[in-house]
DSSP file (Angstrom, degrees, kcal/mol; ACC not computed):
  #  RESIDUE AA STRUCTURE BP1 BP2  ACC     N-H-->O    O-->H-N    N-H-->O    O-->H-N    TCO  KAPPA ALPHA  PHI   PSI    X-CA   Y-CA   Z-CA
    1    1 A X              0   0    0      0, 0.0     2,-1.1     0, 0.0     0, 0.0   0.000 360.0 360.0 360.0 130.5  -15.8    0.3   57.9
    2    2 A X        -     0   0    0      3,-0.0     2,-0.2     1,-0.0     3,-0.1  -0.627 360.0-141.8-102.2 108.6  -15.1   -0.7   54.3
    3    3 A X        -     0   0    0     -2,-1.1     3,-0.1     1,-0.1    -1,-0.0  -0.534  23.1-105.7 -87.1 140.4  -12.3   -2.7   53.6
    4    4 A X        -     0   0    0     -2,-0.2     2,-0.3     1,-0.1    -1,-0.1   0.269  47.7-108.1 -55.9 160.0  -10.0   -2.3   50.4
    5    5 A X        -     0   0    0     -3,-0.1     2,-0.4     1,-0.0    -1,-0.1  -0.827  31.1-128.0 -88.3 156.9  -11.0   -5.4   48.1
    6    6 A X        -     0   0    0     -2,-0.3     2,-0.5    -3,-0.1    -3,-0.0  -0.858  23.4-125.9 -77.4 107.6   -7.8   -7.7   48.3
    7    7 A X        -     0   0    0     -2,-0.4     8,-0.8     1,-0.0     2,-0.3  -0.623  31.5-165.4 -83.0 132.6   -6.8   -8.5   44.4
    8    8 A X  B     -A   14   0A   0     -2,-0.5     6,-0.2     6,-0.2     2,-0.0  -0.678  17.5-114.3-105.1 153.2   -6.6  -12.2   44.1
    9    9 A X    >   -     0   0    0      4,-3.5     3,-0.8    -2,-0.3    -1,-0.1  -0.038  53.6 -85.3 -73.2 178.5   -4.9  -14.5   41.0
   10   10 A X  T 3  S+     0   0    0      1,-0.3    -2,-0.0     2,-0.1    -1,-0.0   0.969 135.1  51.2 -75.0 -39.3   -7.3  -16.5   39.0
   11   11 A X  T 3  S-     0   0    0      1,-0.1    -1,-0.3     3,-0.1     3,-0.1   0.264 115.4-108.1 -71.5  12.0   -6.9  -19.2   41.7
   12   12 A X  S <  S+     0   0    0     -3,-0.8     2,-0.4     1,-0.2    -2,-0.1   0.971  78.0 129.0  45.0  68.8   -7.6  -16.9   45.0
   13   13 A X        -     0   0    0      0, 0.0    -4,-3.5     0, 0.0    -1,-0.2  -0.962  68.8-104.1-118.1 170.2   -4.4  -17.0   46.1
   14   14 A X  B     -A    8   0A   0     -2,-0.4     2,-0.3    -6,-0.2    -6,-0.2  -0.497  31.6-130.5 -76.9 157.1   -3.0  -13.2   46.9
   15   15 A X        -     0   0    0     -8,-0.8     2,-0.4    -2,-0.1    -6,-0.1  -0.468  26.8-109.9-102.8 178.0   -0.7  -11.8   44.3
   16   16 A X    >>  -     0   0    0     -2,-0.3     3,-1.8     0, 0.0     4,-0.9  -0.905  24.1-111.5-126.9 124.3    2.5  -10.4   45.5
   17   17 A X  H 3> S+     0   0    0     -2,-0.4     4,-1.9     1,-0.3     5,-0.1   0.730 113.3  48.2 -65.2 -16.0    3.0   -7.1   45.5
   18   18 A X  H 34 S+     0   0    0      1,-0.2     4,-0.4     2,-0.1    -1,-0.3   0.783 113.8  50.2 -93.3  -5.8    6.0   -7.2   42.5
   19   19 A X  H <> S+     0   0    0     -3,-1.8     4,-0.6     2,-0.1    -2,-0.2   0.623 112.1  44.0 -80.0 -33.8    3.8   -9.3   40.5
   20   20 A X  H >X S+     0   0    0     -4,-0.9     4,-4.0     2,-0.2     3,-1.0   0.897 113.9  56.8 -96.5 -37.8    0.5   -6.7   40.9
   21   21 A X  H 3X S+     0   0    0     -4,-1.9     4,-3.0    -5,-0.3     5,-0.2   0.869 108.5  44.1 -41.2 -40.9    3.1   -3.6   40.2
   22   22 A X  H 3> S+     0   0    0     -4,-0.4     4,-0.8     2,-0.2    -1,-0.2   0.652 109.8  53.1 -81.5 -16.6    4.0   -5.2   37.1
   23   23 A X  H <X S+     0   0    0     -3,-1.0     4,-0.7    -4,-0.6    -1,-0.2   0.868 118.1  38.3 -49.9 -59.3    0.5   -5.8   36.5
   24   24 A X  H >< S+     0   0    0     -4,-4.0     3,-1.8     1,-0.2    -2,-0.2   0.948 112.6  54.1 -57.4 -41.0   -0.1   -2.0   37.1
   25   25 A X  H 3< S+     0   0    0     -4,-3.0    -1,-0.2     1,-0.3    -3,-0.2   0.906 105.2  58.0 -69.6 -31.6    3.1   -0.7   35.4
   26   26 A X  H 3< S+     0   0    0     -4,-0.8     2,-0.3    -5,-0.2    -1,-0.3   0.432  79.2 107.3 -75.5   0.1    2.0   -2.8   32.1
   27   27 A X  S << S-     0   0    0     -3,-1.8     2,-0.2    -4,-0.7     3,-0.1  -0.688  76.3-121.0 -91.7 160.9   -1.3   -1.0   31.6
   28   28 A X        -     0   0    0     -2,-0.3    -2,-0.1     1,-0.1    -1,-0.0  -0.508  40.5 -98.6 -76.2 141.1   -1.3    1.4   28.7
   29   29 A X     >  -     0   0    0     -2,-0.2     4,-1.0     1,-0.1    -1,-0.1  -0.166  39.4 -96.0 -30.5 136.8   -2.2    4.9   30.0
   30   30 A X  H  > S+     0   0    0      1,-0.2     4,-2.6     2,-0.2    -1,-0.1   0.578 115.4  66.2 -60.9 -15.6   -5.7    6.1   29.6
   31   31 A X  H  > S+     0   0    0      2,-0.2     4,-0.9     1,-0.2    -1,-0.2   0.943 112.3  33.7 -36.8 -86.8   -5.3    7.9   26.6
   32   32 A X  H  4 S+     0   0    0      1,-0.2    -2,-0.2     2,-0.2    -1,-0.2   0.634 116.1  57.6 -63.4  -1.7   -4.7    4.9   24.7
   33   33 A X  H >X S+     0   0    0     -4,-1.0     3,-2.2     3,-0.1     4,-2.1   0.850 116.3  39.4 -79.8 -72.8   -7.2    3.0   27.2
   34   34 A X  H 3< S+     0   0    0     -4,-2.6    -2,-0.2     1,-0.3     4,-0.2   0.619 115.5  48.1 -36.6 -42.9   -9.8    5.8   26.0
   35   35 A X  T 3< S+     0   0    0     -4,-0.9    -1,-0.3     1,-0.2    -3,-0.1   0.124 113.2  47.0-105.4  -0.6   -8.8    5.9   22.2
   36   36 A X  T <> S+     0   0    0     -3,-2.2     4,-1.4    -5,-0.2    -2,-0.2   0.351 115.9  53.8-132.7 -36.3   -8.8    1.6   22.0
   37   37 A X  H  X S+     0   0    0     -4,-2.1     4,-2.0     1,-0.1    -2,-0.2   0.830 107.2  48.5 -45.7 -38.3  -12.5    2.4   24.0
   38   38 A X  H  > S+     0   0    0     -5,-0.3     4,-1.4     2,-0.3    -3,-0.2   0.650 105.1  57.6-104.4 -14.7  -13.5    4.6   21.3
   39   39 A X  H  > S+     0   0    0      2,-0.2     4,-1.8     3,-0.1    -1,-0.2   0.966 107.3  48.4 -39.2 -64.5  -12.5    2.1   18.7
   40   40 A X  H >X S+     0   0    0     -4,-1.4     3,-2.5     1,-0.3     4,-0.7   0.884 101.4  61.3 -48.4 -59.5  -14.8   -0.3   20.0
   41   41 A X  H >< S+     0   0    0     -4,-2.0     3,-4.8     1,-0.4    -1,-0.3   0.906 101.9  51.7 -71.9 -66.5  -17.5    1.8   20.2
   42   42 A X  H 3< S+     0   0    0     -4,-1.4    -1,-0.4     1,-0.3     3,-0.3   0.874 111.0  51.4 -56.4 -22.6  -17.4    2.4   16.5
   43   43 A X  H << S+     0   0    0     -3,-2.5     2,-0.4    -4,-1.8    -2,-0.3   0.627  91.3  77.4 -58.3 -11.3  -17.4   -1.3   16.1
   44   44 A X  S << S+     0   0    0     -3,-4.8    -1,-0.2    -4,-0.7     2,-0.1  -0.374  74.4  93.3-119.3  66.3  -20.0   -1.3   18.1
   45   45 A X    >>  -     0   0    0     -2,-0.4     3,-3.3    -3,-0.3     4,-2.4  -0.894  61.5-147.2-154.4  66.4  -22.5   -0.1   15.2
   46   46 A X  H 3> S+     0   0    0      1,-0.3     4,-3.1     2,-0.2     5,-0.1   0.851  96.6  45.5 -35.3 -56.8  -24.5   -2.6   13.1
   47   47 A X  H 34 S+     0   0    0      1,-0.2    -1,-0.3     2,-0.2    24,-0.1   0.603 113.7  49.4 -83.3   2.1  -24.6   -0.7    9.9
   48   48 A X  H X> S+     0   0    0     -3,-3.3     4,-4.2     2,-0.2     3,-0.9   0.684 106.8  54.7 -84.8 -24.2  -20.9    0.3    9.9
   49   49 A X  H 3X>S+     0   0    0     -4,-2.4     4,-4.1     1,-0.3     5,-0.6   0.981 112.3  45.2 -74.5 -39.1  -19.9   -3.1   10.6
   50   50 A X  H 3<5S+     0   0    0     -4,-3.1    -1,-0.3    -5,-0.3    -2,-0.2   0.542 111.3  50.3 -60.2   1.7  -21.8   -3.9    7.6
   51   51 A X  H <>5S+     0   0    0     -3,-0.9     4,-1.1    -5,-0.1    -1,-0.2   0.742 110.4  49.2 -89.2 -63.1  -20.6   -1.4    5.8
   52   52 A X  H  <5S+     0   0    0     -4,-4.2    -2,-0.2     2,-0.2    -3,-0.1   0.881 110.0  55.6 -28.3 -52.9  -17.0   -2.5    6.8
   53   53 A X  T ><5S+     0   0    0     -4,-4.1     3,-1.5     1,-0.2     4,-0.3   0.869 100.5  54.9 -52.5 -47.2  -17.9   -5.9    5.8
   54   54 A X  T 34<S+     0   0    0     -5,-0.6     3,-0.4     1,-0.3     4,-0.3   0.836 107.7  49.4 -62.9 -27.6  -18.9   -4.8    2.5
   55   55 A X  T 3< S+     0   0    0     -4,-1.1    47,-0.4     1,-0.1    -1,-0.3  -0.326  86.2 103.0-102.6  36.2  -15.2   -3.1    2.0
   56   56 A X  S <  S+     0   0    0     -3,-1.5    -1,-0.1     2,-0.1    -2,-0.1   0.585  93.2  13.7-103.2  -8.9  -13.8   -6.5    3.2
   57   57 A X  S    S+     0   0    0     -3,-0.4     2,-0.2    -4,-0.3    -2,-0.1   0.693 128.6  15.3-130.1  -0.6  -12.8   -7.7   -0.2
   58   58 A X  S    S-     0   0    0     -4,-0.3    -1,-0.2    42,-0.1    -2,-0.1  -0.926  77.1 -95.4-171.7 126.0  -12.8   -5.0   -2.6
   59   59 A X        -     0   0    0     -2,-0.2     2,-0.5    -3,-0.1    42,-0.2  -0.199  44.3-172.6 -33.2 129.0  -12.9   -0.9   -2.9
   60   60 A X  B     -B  100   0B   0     40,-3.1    40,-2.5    -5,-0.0    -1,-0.1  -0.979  19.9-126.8-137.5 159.3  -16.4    0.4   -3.4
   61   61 A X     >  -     0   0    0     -2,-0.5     4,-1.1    38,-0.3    38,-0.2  -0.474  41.3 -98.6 -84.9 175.0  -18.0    4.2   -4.2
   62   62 A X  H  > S+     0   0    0     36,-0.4     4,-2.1     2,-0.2    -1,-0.1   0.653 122.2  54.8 -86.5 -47.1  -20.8    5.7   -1.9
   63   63 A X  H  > S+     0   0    0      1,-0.2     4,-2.0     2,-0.2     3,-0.3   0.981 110.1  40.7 -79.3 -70.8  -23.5    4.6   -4.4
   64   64 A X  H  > S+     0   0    0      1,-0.2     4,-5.0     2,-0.2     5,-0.4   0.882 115.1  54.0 -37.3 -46.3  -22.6    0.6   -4.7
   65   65 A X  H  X S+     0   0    0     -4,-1.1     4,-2.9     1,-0.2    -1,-0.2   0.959 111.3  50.0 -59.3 -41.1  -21.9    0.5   -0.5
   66   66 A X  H  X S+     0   0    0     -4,-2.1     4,-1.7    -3,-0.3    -1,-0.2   0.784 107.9  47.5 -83.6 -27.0  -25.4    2.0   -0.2
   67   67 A X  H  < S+     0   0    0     -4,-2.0    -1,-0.2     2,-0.2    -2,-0.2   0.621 114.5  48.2 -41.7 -36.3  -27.1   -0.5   -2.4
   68   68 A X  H  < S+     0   0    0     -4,-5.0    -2,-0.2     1,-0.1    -3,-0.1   0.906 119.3  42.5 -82.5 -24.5  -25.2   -3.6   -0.4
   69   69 A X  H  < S-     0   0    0     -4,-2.9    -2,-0.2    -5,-0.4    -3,-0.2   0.796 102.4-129.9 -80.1 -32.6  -26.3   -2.1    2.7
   70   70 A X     <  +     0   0    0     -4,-1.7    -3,-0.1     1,-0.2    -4,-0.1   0.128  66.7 124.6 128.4  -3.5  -29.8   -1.1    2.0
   71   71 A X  S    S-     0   0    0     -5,-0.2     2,-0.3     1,-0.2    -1,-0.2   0.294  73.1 -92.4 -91.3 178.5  -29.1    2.4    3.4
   72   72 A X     >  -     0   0    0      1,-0.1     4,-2.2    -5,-0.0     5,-0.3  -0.746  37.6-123.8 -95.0 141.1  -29.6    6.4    1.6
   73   73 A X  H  > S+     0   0    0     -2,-0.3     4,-1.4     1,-0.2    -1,-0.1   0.714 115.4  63.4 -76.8   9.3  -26.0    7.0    0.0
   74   74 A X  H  > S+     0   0    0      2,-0.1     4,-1.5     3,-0.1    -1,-0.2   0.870 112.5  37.9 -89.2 -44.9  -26.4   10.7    2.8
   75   75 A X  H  > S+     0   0    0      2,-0.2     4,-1.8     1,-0.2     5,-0.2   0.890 111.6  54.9 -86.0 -36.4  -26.5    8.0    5.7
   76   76 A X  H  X S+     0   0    0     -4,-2.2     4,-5.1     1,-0.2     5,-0.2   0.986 111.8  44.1 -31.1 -81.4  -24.0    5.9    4.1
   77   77 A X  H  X S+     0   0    0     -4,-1.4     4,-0.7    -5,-0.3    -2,-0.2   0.721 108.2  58.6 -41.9 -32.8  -21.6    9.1    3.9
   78   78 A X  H  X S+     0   0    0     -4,-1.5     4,-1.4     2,-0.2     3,-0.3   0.963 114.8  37.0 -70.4 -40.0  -22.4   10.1    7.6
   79   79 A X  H  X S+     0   0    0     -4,-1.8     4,-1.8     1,-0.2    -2,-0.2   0.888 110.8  57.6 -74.7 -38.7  -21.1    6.7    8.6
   80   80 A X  H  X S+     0   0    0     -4,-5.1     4,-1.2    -5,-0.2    -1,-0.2   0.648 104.3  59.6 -56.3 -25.6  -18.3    6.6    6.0
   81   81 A X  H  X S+     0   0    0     -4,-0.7     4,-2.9    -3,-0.3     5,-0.2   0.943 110.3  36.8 -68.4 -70.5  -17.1   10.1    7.9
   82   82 A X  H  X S+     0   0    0     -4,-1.4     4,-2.4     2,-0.2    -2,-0.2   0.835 114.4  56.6 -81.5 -24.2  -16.6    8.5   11.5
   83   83 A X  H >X S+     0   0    0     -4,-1.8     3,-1.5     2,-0.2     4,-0.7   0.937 112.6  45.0 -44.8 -87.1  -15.2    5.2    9.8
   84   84 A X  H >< S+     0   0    0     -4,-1.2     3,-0.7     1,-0.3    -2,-0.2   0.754 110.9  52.5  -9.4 -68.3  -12.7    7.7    8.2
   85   85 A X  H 3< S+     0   0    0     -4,-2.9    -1,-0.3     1,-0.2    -2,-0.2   0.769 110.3  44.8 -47.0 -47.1  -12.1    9.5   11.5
   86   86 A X  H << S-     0   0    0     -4,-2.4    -1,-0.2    -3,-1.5    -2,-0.2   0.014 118.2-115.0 -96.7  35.2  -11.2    6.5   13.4
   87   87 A X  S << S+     0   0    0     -4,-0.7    -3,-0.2    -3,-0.7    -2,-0.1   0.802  80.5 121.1   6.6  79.8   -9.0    5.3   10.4
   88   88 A X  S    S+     0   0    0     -5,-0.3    15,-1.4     1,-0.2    16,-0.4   0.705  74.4  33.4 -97.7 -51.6  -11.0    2.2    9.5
   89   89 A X  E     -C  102   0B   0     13,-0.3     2,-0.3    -9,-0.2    -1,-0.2  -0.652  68.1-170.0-128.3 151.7  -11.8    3.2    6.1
   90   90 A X  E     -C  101   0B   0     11,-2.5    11,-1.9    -2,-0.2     2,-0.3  -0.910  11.0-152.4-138.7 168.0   -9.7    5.2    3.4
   91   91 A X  E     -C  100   0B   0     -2,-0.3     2,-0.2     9,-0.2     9,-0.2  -0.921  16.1-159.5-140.9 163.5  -10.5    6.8   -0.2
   92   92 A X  E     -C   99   0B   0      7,-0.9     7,-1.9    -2,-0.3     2,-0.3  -0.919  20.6-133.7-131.5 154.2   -9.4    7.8   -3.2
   93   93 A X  E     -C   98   0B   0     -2,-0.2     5,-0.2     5,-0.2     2,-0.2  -0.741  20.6-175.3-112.2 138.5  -11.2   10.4   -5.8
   94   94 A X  E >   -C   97   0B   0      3,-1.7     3,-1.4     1,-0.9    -2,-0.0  -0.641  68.6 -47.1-147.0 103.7  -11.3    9.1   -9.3
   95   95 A X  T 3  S-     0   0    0      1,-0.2    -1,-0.9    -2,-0.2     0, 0.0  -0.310 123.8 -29.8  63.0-150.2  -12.7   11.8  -11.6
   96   96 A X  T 3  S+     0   0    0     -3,-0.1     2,-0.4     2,-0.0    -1,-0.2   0.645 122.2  98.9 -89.6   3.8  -15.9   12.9   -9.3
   97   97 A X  E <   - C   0  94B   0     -3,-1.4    -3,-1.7   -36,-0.0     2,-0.3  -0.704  60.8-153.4 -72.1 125.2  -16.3    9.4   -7.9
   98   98 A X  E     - C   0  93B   0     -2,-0.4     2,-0.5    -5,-0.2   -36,-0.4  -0.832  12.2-166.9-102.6 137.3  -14.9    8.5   -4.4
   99   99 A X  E     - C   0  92B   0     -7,-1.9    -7,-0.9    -2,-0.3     2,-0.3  -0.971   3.7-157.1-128.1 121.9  -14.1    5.2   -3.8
  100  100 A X  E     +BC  60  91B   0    -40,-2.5   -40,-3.1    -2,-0.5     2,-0.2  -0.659  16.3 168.1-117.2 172.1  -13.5    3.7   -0.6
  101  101 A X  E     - C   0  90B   0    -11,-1.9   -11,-2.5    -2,-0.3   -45,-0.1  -0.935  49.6 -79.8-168.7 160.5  -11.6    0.5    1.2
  102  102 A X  E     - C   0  89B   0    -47,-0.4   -13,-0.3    -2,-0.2   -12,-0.2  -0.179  48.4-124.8 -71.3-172.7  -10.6   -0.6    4.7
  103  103 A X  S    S-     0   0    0    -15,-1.4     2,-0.3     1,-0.3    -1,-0.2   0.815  70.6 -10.3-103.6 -59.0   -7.6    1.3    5.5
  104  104 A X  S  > S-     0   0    0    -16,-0.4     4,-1.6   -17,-0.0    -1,-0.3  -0.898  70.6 -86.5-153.6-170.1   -5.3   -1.4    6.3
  105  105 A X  H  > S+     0   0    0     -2,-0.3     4,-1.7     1,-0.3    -1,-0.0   0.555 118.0  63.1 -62.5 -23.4   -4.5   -5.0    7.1
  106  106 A X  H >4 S+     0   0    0      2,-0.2     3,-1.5     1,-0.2    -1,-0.3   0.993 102.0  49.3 -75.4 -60.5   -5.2   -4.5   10.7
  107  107 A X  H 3> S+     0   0    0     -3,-0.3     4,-2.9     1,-0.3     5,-0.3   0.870 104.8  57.1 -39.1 -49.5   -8.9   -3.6    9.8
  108  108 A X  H 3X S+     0   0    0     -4,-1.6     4,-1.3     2,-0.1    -1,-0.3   0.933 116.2  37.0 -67.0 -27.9   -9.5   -6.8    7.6
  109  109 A X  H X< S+     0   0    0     -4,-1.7     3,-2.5    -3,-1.5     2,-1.1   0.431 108.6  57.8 -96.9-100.8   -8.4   -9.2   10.9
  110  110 A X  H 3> S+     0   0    0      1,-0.3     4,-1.3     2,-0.1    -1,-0.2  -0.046 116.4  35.7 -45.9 -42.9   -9.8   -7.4   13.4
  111  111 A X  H 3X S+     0   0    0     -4,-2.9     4,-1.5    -2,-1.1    -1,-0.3   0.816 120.1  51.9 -71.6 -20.0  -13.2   -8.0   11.4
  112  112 A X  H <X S+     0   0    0     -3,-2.5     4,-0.9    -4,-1.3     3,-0.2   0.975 115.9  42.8 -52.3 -74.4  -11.8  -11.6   10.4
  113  113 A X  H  > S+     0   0    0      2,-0.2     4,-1.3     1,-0.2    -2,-0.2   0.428 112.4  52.0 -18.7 -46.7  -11.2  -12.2   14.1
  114  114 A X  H  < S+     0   0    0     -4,-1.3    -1,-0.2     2,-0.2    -2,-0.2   0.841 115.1  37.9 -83.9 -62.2  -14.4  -10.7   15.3
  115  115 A X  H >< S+     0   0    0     -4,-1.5     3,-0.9     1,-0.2     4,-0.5   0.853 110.4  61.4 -88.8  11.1  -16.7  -12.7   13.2
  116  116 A X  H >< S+     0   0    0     -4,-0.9     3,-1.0     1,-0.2    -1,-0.2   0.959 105.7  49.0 -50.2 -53.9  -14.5  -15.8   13.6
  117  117 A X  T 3< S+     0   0    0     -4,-1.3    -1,-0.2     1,-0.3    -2,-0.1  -0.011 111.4  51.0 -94.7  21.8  -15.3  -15.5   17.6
  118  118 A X  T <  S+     0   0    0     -3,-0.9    -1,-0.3     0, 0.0    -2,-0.2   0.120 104.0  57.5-144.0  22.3  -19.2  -15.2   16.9
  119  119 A X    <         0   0    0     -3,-1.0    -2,-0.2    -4,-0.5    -3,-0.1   0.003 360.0 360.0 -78.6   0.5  -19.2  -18.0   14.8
  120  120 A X              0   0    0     -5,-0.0    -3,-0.1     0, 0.0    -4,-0.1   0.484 360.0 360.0 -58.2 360.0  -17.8  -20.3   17.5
């Protein structure tokens, strides 16, 4: 017979059952568990974060990101698509050039934050 695991505190002692409810009641539904998964997951992409990295101080077009990155500006653009999609990256058209830049403030610490904690 297999018995339920017991959740223990960081110290083994038992939590208390209005203390593990409030545990329970304070996680986000799995939507937004899935959709904060599916973030990561695009971080978790070498040549977007370099690509990200490259939009960390200044707007750049298709051609220039694919020259700092070392990439085809068609592979550039595929990755520039799912950036987009998970609204990392944003654009603007200026006559037939598109020039893109992180989206918002959130993007620049998250990447700040990131390589901050792999520089430790």
């Amino acid at each position: 017979m297999v018995q339920p695991e017991i959740p223990l505190s960081v110290d083994g002692q038992l939590l208390d059952e209005q203390t593990l409810q409030k545990l329970q009641d304070d996680l986000p539904n799995d939507e937004v568990l899935y959709d904060l998964a599916e973030l990561f997951r695009v971080f978790g992409d070498t040549t977007r974060i370099k690509i990200l990295y490259a939009l960390f101080e200044s707007e750049l077009c298709v051609n220039d990101i694919a020259q700092v990155v070392g990439l085809s500006q068609s592979a550039v653009s595929h990755q520039l698509r799912l950036l987009k999609a998970s609204k990392l990256v944003k654009f603007r058209r200026e006559g037939k050039a598109m020039y893109y830049s992180l989206d918002d403030d959130h993007v620049r610490s998250m990447i700040a934050l990131g390589m901050e904690h792999v520089e430790e």
